[in-house]
Each structure stands twice: as structure tokens, then as C-alpha cells.
BALO-886626 format. One line per field, with one value per residue (C-alpha): residue number from 1; x, y, z; chain. Coordinates in steps of 0.1 Angstrom, whole numbers. Layout:
residues N
resi [NUM,...]
x [X,...]
y [Y,...]
z [Z,...]
chain [A,...]
end
This chain:
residues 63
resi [1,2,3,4,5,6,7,8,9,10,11,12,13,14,15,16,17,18,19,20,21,22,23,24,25,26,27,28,29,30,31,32,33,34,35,36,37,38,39,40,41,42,43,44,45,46,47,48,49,50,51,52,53,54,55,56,57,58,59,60,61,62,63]
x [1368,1407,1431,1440,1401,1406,1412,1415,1385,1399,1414,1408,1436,1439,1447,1446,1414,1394,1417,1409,1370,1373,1393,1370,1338,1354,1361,1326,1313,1323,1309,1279,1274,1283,1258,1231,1236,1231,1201,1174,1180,1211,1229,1224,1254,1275,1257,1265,1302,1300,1277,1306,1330,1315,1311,1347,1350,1322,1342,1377,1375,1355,1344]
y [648,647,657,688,701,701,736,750,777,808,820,783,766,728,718,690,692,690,664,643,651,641,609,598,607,586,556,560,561,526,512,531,516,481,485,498,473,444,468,490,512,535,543,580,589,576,598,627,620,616,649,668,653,664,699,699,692,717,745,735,730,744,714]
z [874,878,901,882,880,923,933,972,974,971,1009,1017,1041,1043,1079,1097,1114,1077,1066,1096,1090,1053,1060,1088,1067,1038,1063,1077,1043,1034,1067,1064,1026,1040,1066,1042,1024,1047,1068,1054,1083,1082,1114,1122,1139,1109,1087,1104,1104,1065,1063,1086,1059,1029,1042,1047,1014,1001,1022,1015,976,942,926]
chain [A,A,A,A,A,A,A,A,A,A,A,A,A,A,A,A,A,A,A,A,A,A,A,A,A,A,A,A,A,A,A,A,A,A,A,A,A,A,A,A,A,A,A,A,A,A,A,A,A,A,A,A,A,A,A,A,A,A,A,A,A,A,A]
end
């Protein structure tokens, strides 16, 4: 996938609010892996903050 294959959903706005949800999913993302890594256990409450993330990607753009 490339930059130009990434399309806004049509009637899609990109605010602030999902771009603060994706970037804080992404950074959570990297701990959570980190932590996976070292732990078989995976913190729950990063999870969710990389699962509100990806939906804000899933409703933002057609991929």
C-alpha cells in the first residue's frame, strides 16, 4: 500500500480528535508490542487504546 492508494471515506472529515486517537493507538502500539514481547500477558487497557485507534482509522479511511 502507498500513500496515493489512502483515500478519506467518502463524507469522512479528518479532525483532530481521530488524529489524536490514531497517533496515541500507534504510540501504544509500540509499547504494547515491546511489552508482549518481554510478557506473555498483554496489558488490556493498551489494547483498547490501539482498538479505539484502528477504528479511527476503519471509519476515517477506505483501505
Amino acid at each position: 500500500m502507498n500513500e496515493d492508494s489512502l483515500k478519506l471515506k467518502e463524507g469522512a472529515e479528518l479532525n483532530i480528535e481521530d488524529v489524536a486517537k490514531i497517533a496515541c493507538a500507534l504510540k501504544s502500539l509500540s509499547a504494547y508490542t515491546t511489552l508482549a514481547c518481554a510478557e506473555e500477558e498483554s496489558p488490556e487497557d493498551l489494547e483498547a487504546i490501539v482498538d479505539e485507534g484502528l477504528d479511527s482509522i476503519n471509519n476515517l479511511f477506505d483501505m
